[in-house]
N, C-alpha and C positions, 0 to 999 in steps of 0.2 A: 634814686634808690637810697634810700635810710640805711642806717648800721642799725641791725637788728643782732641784739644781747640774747644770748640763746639760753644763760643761765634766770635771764630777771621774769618773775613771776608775777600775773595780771590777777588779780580775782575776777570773776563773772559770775555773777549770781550765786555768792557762797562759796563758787570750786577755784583754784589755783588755776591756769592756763600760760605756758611760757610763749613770750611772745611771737617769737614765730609760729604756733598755733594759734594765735589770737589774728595774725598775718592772712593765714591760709584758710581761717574761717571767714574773714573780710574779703579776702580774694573770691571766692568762692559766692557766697552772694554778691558781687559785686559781678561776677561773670555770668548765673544766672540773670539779674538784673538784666545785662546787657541779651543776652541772648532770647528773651521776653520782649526785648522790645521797649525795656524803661528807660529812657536812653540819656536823660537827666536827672535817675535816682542816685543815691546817697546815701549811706550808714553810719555811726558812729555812734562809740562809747561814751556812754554817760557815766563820768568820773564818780558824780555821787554815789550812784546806785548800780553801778557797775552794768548798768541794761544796754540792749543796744538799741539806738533810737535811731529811726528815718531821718534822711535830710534830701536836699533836694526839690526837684520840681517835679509835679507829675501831670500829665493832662486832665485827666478825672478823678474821681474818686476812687472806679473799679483797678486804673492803675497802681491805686493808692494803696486798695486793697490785695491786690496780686504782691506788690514790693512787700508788705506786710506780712505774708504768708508764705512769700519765698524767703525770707528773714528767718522766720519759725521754724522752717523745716531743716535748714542747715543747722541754726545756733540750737534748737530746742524750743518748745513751748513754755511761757516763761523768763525766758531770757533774752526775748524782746522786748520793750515796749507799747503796750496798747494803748500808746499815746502819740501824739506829737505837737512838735515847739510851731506853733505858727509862724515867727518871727526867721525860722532858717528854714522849714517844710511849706512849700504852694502848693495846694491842690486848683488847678485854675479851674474846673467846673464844679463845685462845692455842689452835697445834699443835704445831708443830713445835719449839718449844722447851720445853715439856712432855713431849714424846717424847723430847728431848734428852737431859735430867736423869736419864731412867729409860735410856737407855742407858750412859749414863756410871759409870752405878749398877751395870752389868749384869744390869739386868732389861728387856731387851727384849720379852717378850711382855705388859709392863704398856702395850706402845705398839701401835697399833691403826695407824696411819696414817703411819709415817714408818720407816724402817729405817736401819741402816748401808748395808747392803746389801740388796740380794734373794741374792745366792749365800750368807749366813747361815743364811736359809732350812735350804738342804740343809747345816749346816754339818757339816764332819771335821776339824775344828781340831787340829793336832799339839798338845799340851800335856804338859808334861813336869813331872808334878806326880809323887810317889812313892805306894805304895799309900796306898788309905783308910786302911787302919787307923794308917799310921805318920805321915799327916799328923793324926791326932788325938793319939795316944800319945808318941810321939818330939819329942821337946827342939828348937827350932829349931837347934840347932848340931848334934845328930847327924843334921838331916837334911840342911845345908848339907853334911857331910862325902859322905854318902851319896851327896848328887846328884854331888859330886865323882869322887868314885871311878867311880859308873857312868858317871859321862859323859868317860871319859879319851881315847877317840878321835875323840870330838866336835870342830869345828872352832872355831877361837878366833877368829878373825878372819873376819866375810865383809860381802859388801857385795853390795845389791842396786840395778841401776842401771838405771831405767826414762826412756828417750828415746822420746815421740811428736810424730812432727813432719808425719806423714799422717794423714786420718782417716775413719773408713767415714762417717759423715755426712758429703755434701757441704755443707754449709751450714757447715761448720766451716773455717775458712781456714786452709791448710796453713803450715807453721813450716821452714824453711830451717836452722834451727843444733839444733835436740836429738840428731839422729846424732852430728855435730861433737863435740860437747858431752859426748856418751859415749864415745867416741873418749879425748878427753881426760882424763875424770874415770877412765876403764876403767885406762888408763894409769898415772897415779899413783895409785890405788889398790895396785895390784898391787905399784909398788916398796916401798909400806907393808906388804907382806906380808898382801893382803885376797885371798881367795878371792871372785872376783867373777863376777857371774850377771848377765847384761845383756838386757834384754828392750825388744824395738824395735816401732816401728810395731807391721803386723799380728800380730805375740806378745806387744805388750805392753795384750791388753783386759782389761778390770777382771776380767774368773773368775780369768785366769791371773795375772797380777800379785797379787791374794791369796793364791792356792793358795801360788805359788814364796816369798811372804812369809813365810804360816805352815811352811812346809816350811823354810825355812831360818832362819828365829826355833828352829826345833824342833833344830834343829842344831847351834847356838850353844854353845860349851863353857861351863858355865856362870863365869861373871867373864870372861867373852869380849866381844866388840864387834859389834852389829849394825850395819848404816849401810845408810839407805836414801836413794840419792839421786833426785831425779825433775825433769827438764824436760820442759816441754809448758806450754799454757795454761794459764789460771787462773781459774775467774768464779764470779759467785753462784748456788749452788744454790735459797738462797731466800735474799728480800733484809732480809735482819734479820744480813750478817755471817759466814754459812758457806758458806764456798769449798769448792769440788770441784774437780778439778785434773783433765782431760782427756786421757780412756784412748783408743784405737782406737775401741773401741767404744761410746762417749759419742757422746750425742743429744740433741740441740736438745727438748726436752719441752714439746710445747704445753698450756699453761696454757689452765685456762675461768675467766676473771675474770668470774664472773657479775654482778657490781655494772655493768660495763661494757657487759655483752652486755644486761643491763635498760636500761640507761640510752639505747644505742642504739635501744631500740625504744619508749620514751617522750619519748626528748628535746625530740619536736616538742609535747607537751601540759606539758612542762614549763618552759619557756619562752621567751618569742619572743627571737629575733634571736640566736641561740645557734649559728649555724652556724660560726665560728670556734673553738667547745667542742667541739662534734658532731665537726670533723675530729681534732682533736686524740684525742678519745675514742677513735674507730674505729684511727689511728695507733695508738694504747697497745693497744687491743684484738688489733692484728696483733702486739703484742713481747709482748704476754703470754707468754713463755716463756722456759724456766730450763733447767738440765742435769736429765740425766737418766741415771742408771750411769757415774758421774764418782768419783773415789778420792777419799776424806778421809784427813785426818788420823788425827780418829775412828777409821776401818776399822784401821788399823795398828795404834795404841794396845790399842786393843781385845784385840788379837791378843797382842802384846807382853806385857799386864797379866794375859793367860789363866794362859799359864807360871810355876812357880814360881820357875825360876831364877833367880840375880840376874845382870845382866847390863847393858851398858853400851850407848845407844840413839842414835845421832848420826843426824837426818834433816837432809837438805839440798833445796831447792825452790829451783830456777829457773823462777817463774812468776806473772804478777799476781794482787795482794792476797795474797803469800803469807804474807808476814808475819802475817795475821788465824787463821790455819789452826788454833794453838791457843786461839783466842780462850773457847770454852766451858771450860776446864781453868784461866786465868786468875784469880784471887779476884776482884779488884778489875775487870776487864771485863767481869763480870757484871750490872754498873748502868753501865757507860760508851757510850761511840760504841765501834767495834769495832776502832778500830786504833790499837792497842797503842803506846807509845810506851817508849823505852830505860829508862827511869827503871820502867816497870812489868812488863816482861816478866818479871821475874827472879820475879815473884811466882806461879809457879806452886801450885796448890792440893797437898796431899800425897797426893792419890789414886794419884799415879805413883809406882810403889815401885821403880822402876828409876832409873839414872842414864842423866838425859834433858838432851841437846844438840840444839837445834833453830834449824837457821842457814835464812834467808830470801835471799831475792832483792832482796826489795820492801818496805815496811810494808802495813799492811793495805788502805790507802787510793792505793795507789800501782801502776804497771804496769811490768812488767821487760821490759828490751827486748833486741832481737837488735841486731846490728851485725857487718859485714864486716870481721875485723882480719886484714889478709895475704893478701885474697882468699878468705876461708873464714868464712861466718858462722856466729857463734857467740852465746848470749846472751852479754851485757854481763858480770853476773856471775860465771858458769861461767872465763871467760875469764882473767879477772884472779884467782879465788877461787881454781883450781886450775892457769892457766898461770904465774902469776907466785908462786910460796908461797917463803917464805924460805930461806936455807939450812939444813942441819939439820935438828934434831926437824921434824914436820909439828905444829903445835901449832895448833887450832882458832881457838881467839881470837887469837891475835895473829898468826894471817895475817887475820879479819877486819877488824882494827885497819889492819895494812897498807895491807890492797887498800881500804878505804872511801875514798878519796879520789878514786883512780880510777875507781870502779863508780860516783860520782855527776856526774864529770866526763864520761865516754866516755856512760852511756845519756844525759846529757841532750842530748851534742852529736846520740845517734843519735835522739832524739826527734824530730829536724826532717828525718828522713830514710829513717826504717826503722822498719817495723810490729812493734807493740808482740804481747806476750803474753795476750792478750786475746782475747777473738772478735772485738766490734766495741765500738771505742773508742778517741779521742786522748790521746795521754798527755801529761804535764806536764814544761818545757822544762826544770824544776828537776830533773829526774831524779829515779834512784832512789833508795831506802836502807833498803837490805840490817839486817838486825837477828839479833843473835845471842841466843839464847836460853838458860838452861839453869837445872834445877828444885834445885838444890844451890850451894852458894855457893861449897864446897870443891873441888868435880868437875873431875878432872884433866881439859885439856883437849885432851892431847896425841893424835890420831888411833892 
């Protein structure tokens, strides 16, 4: 047993905490755990970010998933981690990240259990590849010429700009600034000479937001600019790190955390005086659930890498954890925790054969928030990224550079006063930080 300091003070996610609560919180899942049946789970504070992160071994994934949500229900939503470090966390029957590598691959039907999507299913992908026979026989350069020439009336610039700020699940807490917010971005786009396609609330649910994707990816002249930009929430689809980002028609997906639902109907022969476990269990057992027909990153990419043309990819995300959204494509965050930090983003793997700009909200680990400037909420972000841009060129990065002082000063003031981009969860008083991305070193950044 430790000497525990009853005066020294922990932060956890923005709040003070003395150690001996920090103690009895760890006890406390740590007795759940055990009384579930996880009988090699593990927790621990992550110094950086003050969250608490999984450790251990677990037999499946659904253990994995029960550890994760008996986590949540004791510490708070938020104040775990929707990640984990591969290198100290096993899941020895892996799914969904097995599934992952084979979509990434573009072999999806080697995955049984997981999708990008269900509208894949029926997919009609626009893809603008040249016949069979000339993508075998013809010379990369006569067929860049080729694609040139036939695509002369194609559009060179376009931008697709999805705002959900309603949502058909009520269970989803409605958003005040992604209208605002497209308003805004619709706006300067256009004076950049962007053919823009704006899809809202009820037009903007996941079929249709792919469809108008690949229809207008198919459009693209090729050496042209796609941009897709997107506000709405932000959360874990599953909690191992992959974010889905919240369509109209996204829904709250209830999970059967069967390690949980066992554990509830044993707990009393498995040991006495357990009823402070037992609650905590039953709690985890009602959050058992995750999105469900929510947009990836993944899904775009996908679409993007279909095509042959080369073409130039700038996505923008106003919404928590966005920053993690390339996290599978990452070299190096493929053995890490899952949010990305400046020194590592740049290290994109070469699977993306386009020139790819990927600007964030948030990091991975972090929630982007709304706030009222002038009477008209808008995210923090949005506000500053595309109300305040320099004069001159529009150049990507160093309007990031610009606005980064203010995006970390305004979301933290709006932290203590305006709900975050989240479903359910307190954000951190440190604010946010927005992270810019891009898979080339050279890559003009000029919009």
């Amino acid at each position: 047993m430790g000497i525990i300091i009853l005066g020294l003070k922990t932060p956890l996610l923005g709040q003070d905490y003395a150690e001996i609560e920090i103690e009895n919180l760890f006890d406390d899942i740590k007795k759940a755990f055990k009384v579930a049946g996880i009988e090699k789970g593990d927790i621990q504070l992550n110094e950086a970010d003050k969250k608490i992160e999984l450790r251990g071994v677990y037999k499946d994934y659904d253990e994995f998933l029960s550890a994760f949500m008996i986590a949540q229900a004791r510490a708070g939503v938020g104040k775990v981690s929707p990640a984990y470090d591969p290198k100290v966390t096993v899941i020895k029957t892996k799914t969904a990240e097995k599934c992952l590598s084979y979509l990434i691959l573009g072999n999806p039907k080697e995955c049984k259990t997981y999708s990008y999507s269900p509208y894949f299913e029926e997919k009609k992908t626009f893809v603008y590849l040249p016949p069979e026979r000339e993508r075998k026989e013809v010379p990369h350069k006569e067929k860049k010429k080729k694609c040139l020439k036939e695509a002369k009336e194609l559009k060179e610039k376009t931008a697709v700009v999805i705002a959900v700020g309603e949502y058909e699940d009520t269970k989803i807490s409605k958003l005040d600034g992604p209208t605002n917010d497209a308003n805004l971005v619709t706006e300067v786009l256009k004076k950049q000479g962007y053919n823009t396609i704006v899809l809202k609330d009820k037009n903007a649910t996941l079929r249709n937001v792919i469809q108008t994707i690949e229809k207008e990816v198919n459009e693209v002249k090729p050496y042209g600019t796609f941009l897709l930009y997107i506000s709405t929430h932000g959360a874990p689809i599953e909690p191992n790190g992959i974010i889905g980002f919240v369509m109209y028609d996204t829904n709250i997906k209830e999970e059967k955390c069967k390690t949980l639902e066992r554990a509830l109907t044993n707990v009393s022969q498995r040991e006495k005086g357990a009823a402070r476990a037992r609650d905590i269990i039953v709690t985890a057992n009602k959050m058992c659930r995750l999105l469900e027909n929510s947009l990836k990153i993944s899904d775009v990419l996908r679409i993007i890498t279909s095509t042959y043309k080369p073409m130039r990819v700038i996505t923008i995300v106003d919404a928590c954890y966005s920053g993690t959204a390339l996290k599978p494509l990452i070299e190096r965050l493929k053995d890490e925790v899952y949010s990305p930090e400046p020194k590592v983003v740049s290290q994109l793997i070469h699977s993306i054969d386009k020139d790819l700009i990927y600007i964030s909200a948030a990091s991975g680990n972090e929630l982007a928030m709304e706030y009222e400037m002038g009477g008209t909420s808008f995210g923090v972000f949005t506000y500053f990224y595309f109300g305040k841009l320099p004069k001159g060129e529009y150049n990507s990065e160093l309007t990031y550079r610009l606005t980064f002082d203010d995006i970390k000063k305004t979301s933290s003031k709006a932290c203590k006063s305006i709900k975050s981009r989240y479903i359910e969860s307190k954000c951190s008083d440190e604010g946010q930080t927005p992270l810019y991305i891009k898979n080339k070193k050279n890559l003009d950044p000029v919009f």
